[in-house]
C-alpha positions as CSV (number, residue, x, y, z in Angstrom):
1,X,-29.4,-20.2,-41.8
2,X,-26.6,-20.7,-44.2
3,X,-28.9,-21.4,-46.7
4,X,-30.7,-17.6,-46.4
5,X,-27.7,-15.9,-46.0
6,X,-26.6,-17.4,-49.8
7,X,-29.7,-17.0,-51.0
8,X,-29.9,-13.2,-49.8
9,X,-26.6,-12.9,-51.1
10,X,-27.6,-13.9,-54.8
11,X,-30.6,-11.9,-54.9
12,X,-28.5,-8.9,-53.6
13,X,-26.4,-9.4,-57.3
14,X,-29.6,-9.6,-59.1
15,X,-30.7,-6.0,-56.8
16,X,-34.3,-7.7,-56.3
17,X,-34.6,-7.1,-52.6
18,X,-38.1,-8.2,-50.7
19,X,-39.5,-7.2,-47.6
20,X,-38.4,-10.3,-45.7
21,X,-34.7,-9.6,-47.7
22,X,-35.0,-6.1,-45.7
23,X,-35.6,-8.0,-42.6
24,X,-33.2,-10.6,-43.0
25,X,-30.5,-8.0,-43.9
26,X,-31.1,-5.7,-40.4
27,X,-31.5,-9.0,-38.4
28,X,-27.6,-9.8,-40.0
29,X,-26.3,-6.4,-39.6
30,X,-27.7,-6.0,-36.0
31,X,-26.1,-9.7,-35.2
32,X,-22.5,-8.5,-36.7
33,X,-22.6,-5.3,-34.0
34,X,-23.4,-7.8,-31.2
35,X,-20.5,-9.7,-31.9
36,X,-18.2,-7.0,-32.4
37,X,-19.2,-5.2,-29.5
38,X,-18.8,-8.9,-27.8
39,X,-15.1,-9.3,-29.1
40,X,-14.0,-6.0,-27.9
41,X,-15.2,-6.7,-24.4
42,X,-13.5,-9.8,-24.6
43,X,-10.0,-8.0,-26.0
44,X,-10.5,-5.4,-22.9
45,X,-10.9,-7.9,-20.5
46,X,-8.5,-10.2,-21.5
47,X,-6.1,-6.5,-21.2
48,X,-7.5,-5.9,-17.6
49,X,-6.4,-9.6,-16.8
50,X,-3.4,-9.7,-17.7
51,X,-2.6,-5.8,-16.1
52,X,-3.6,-7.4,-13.1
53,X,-1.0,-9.9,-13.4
54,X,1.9,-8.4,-14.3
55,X,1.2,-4.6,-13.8
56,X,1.0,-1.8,-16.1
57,X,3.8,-0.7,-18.3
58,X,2.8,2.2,-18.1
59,X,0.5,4.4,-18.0
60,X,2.3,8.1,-18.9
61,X,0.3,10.0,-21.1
62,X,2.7,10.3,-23.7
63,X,3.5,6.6,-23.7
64,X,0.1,5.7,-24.1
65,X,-0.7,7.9,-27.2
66,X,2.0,6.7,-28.8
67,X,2.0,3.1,-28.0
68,X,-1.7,2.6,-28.3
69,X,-3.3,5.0,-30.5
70,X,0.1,6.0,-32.5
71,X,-1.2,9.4,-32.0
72,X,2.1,11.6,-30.8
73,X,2.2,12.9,-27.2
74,X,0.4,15.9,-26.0
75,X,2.6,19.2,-26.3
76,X,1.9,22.3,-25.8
77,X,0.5,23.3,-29.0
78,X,-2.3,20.1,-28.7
79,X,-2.8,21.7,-25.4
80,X,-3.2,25.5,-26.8
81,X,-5.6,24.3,-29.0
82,X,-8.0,22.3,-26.4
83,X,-7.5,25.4,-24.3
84,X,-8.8,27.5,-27.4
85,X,-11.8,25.4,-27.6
86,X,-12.6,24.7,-23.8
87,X,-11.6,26.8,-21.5
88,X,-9.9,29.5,-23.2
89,X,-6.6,29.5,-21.2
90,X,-4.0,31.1,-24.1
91,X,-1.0,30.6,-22.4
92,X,-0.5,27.2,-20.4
93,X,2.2,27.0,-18.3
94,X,4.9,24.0,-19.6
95,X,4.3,20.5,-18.5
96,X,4.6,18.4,-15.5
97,X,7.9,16.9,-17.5
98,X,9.3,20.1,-18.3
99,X,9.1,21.7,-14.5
100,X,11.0,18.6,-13.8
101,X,13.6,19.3,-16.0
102,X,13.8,22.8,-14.8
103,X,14.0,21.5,-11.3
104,X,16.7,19.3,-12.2
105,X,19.1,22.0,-14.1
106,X,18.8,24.5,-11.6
107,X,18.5,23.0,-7.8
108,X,22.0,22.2,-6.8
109,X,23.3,19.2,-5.2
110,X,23.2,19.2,-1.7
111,X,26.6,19.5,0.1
112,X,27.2,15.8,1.0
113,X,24.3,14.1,-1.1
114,X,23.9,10.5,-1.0
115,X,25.2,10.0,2.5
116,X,23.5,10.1,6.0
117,X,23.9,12.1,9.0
118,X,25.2,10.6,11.9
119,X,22.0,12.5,13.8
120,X,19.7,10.1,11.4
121,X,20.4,6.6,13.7
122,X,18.2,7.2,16.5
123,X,18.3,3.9,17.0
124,X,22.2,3.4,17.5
125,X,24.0,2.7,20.9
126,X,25.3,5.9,21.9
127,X,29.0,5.7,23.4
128,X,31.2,8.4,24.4
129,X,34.8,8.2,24.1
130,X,37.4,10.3,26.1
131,X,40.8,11.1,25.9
132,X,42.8,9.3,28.2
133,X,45.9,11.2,28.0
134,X,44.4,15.0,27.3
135,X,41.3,17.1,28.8
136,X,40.6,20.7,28.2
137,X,42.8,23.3,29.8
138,X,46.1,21.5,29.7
139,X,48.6,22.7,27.5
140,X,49.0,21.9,24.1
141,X,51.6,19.2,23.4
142,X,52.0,20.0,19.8
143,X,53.1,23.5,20.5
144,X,53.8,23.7,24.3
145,X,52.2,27.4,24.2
146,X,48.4,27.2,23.6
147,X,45.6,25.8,26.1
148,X,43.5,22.6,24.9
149,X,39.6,23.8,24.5
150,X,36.6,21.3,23.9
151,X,35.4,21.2,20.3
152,X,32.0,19.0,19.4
153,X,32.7,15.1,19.4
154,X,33.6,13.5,16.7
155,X,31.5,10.9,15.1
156,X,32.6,7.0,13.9
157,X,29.8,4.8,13.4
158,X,30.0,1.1,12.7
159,X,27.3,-1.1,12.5
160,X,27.0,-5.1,13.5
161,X,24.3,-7.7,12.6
162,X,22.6,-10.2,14.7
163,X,19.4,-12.6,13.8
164,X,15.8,-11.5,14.8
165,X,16.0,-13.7,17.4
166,X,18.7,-15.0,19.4
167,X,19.1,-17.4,22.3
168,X,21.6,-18.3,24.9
169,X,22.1,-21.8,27.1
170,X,22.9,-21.6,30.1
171,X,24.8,-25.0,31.2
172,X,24.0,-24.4,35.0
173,X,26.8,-26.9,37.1
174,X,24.9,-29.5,38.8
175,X,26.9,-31.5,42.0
176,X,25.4,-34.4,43.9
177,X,26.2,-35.8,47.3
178,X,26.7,-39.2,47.1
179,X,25.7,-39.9,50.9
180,X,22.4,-38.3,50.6
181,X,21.9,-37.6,46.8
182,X,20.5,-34.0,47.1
183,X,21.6,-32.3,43.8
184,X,23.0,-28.6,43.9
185,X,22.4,-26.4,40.7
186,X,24.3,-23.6,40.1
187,X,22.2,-20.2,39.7
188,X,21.8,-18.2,36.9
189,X,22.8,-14.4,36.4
190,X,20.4,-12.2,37.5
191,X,19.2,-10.7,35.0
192,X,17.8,-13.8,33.1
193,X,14.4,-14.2,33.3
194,X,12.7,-17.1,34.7
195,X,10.2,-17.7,31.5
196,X,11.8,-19.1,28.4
197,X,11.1,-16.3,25.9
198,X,11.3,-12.4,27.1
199,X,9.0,-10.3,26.1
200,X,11.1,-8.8,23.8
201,X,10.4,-12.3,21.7
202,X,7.0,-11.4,21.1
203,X,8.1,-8.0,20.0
204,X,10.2,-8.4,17.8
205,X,7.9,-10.9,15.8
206,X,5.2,-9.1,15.5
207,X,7.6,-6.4,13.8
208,X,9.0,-8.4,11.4
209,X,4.9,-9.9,10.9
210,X,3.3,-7.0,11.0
211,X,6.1,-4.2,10.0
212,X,8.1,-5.6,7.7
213,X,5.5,-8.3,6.2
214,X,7.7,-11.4,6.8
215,X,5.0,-14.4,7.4
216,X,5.9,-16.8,10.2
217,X,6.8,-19.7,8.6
218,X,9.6,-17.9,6.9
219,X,10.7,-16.4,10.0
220,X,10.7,-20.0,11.6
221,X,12.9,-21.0,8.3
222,X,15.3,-18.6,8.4
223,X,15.8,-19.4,12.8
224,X,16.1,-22.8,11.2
225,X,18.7,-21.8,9.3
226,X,21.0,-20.1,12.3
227,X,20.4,-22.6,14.7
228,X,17.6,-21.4,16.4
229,X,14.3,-22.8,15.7
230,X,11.2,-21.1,16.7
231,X,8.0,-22.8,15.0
232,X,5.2,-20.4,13.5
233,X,2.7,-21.9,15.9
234,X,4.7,-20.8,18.9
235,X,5.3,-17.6,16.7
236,X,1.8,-16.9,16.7
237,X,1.7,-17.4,20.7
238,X,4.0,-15.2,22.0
239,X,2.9,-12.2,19.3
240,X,-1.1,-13.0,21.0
241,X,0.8,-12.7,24.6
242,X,2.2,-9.4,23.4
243,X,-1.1,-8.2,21.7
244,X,-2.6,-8.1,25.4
245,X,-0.3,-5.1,26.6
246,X,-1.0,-2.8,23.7
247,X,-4.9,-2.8,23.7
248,X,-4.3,0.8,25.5
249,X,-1.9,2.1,22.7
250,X,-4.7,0.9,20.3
251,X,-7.5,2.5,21.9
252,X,-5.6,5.7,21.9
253,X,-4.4,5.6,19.0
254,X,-8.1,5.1,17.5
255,X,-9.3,7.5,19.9
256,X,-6.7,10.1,18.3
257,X,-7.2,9.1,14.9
258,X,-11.2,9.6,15.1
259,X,-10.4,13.0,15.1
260,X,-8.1,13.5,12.0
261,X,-9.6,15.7,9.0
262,X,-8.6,13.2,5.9
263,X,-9.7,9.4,6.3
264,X,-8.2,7.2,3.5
265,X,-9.8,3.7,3.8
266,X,-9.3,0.4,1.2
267,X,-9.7,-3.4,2.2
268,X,-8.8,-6.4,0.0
269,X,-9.9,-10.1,0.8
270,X,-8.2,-12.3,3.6
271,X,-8.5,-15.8,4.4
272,X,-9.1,-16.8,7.9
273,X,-9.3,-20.3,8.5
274,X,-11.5,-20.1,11.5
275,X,-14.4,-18.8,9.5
276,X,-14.0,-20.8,6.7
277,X,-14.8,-23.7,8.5
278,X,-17.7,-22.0,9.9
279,X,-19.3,-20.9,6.6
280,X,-18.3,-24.8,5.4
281,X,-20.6,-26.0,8.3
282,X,-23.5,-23.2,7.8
283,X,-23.6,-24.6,4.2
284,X,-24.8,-27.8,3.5
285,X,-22.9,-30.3,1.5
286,X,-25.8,-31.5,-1.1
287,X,-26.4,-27.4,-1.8
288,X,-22.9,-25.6,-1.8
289,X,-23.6,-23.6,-4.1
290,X,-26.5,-22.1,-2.4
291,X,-26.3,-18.3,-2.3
292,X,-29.2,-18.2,0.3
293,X,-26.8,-19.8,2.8
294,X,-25.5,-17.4,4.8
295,X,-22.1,-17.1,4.0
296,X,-19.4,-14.3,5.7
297,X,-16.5,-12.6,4.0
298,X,-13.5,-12.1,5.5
299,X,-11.6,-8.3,4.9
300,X,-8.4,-6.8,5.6
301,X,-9.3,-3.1,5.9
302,X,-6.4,-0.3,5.9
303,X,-7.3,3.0,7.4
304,X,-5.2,6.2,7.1
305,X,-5.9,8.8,9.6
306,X,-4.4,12.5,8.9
307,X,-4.8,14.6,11.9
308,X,-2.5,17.9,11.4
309,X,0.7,16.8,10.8
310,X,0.6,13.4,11.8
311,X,-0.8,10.0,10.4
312,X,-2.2,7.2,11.8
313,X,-3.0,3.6,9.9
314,X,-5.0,1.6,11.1
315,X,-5.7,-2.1,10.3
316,X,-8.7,-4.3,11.0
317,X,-9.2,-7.8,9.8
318,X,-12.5,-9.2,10.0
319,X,-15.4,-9.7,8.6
320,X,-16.7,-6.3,8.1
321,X,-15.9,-4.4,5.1
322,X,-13.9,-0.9,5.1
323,X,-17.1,1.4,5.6
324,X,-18.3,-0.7,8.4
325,X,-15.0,-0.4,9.9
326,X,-14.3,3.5,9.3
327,X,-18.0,4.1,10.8
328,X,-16.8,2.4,13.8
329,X,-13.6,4.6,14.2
330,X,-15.8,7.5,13.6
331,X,-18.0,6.5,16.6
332,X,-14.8,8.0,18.5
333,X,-15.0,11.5,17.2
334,X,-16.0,14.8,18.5
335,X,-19.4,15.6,17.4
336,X,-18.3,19.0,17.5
337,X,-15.8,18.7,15.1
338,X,-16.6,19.4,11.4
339,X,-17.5,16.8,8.5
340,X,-14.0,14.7,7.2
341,X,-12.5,13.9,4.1
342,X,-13.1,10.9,2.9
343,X,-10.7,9.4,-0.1
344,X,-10.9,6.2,-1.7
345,X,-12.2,4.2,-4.6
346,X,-16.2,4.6,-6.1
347,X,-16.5,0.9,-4.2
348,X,-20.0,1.0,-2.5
349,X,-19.4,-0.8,0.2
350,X,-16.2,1.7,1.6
351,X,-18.6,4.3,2.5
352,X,-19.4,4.4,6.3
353,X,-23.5,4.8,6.7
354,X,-25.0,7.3,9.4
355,X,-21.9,9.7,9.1
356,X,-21.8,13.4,7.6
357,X,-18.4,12.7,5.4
358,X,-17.1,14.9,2.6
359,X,-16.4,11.7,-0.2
360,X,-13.6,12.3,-2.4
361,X,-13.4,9.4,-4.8
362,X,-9.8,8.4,-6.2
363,X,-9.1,10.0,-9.5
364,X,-6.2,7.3,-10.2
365,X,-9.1,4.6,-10.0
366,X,-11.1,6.6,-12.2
367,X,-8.5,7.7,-14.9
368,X,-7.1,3.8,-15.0
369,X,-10.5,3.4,-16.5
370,X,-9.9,5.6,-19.4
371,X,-7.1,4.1,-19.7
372,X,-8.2,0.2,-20.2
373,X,-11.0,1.8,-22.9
374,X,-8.3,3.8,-24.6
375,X,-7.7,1.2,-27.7
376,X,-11.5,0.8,-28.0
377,X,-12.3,4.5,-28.4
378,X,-9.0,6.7,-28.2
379,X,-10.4,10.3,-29.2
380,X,-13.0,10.2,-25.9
381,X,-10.4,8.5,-24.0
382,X,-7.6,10.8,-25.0
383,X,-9.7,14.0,-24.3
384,X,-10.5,12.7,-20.5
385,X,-7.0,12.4,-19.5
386,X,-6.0,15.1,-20.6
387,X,-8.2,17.0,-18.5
388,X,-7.2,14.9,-16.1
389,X,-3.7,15.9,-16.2
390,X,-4.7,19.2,-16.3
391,X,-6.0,18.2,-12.2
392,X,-2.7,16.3,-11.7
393,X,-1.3,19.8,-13.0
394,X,-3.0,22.2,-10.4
395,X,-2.0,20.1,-7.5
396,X,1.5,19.6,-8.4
397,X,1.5,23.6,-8.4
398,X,-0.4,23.8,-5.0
399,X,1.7,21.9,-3.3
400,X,5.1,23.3,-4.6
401,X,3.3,26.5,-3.6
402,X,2.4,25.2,-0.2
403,X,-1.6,26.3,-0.7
């Protein structure tokens, strides 16, 4: 009470101290440590909250020793002398920074940097154009001596713009008898289809869905906007009508996939309305807060499949969580073939069960970490990452060397 803590306090003065003072005094000093150690969780999280919101800064190692710690960076003397005591490296090679320098100052600039090759649009309409007054062999008409030979085309391109999705009426002529009253319609070309949407429609939206992460509803404002309005209900009917003719592509693609040698998996929360409603009806309305109910979660898992030189991603959303999924894909694979890599974050639940996988957990997850604890206890902290950096050091090297 406040009463002890004064009276404690005045026989402290008078140095007469009791057993029960002793007591009293460790019971205090233990209480202070809770709280401190309470406030500094409560300063980290309220750090991790408010990362999550707006991102990190960053997270550089020689911003963060100077903005958090107002140690200066790491050089290559601090690194000499950690080598000295650790490892015993004498001579480290210069940092990440400093090989980026060097890169810059030497590599030249690329004849014709900053502009792209005609060979780069795939996608463009190809049209030759010929000479209408000239073909090879004929004489020259500059000089009236030489022959014409062919040289490689030249190249204009120019590029036009049209809405994801655009419509045409047809106003058919209609003519009635006025003896009999049969009506004649005039025919359409023959090339337009007989259904309203094509099945480029359907396409095309799930693209822009699925590809380019534009939702329906802001698809269906900006066909508002043009004059050509498609609602996010229909939307969502003519991508499920398209969804039927790739089932084939899928199951290839999975079938392919199953046999890559790196497997990066991740899933983050999703919202389906359908099981929402059915984990509202599973749980009772006088006990909603029930954990015993059974309640499902709904997933969007991500799944990146290297297989040589090519990569294949995968997406599943449901209400199994990333290892669940990943242990389906790998239900595809060769038994023959040796144990994957697997990469992602120390999350429990993103490790497949029953499967012989080589787990490779991310070190960017691990070294955030570090990172959130840095303020708390900077020395440990400091040491970590720079060991980690060390890692971020050797594989920077491997790859420029191609190992």
């Amino acid at each position: 009470t406040p009463k002890e803590i004064l009276d404690l306090h005045e026989r402290l003065g008078q140095k007469q101290l009791s057993d029960a003072d002793i007591e009293l005094l460790q019971s205090a000093l233990h209480t202070i440590l809770v709280l401190m150690n309470a406030v500094q969780h409560k300063t980290q999280s309220i750090k991790t909250l408010l990362r999550r919101i707006f991102g990190p800064t960053s997270e550089k190692s020689s911003d963060l020793f100077q903005a958090e710690t107002g140690n200066p960076p790491v050089t290559e003397a601090t690194e000499q002398k950690t080598d000295d005591q650790g490892s015993g490296e004498q001579d480290p090679p210069p940092g990440k920074a400093d090989r980026r320098k060097k890169r810059k100052r030497t590599k030249p600039k690329p004849k014709g940097h900053g502009r792209r090759k005609a060979e780069e649009y795939t996608g463009s309409q190809k049209q030759r154009v010929e000479n209408p007054q000239l073909q090879a062999g004929q004489k020259c008409p500059a000089c009236d001596v030489g022959r014409l030979y062919p040289l490689p085309d030249g190249k204009l391109l120019t590029m036009d713009a049209s809405m994801p999705i655009t419509a045409t009426l047809f106003e058919c002529e209609r003519l009635r008898c006025n003896a009999c009253s049969v009506i004649f319609t005039a025919s359409p070309p023959g090339h337009v289809a007989s259904h309203k949407y094509t099945p480029k429609v359907g396409n095309m939206i799930a693209f822009f869905k699925y590809a380019a992460g534009l939702p329906f509803h802001r698809l269906e404002v900006l066909q508002q906007m043009v004059g050509v309005p498609i609602s996010a209900s229909v939307q969502h009917e003519q991508v499920k009508q398209a969804a039927n003719y790739y089932w084939p592509v899928l199951s290839a693609l999975q079938q392919y996939g199953a046999q890559g040698q790196i497997f990066h998996n991740d899933d983050t929360m999703m919202r389906i309305l359908e099981v929402i409603r059915e984990n509202q009806q599973d749980r009772p309305v006088s006990d909603p807060a029930d954990d015993k109910q059974p309640k499902r979660s709904v997933f969007t898992t991500g799944i990146l499949a290297v297989n040589g030189k090519h990569k294949v991603a995968l997406f599943h959303t449901d209400t199994r969580h990333a290892g669940e999924n990943l242990a389906d894909l790998l239900k595809h694979r060769d038994c023959h073939e040796p144990p994957p890599i697997q990469m992602c974050d120390a999350l429990s639940r993103n490790i497949p069960k029953d499967h012989d996988l080589k787990v490779a957990h991310c070190l960017v997850h691990a070294r955030r970490q570090f990172v959130d604890i840095l303020e708390s206890f900077p020395q440990q902290s400091q040491h970590v990452i720079d060991l980690i950096g060390r890692v971020y050091k050797n594989e920077e090297e491997a790859l420029e060397s191609k190992l």
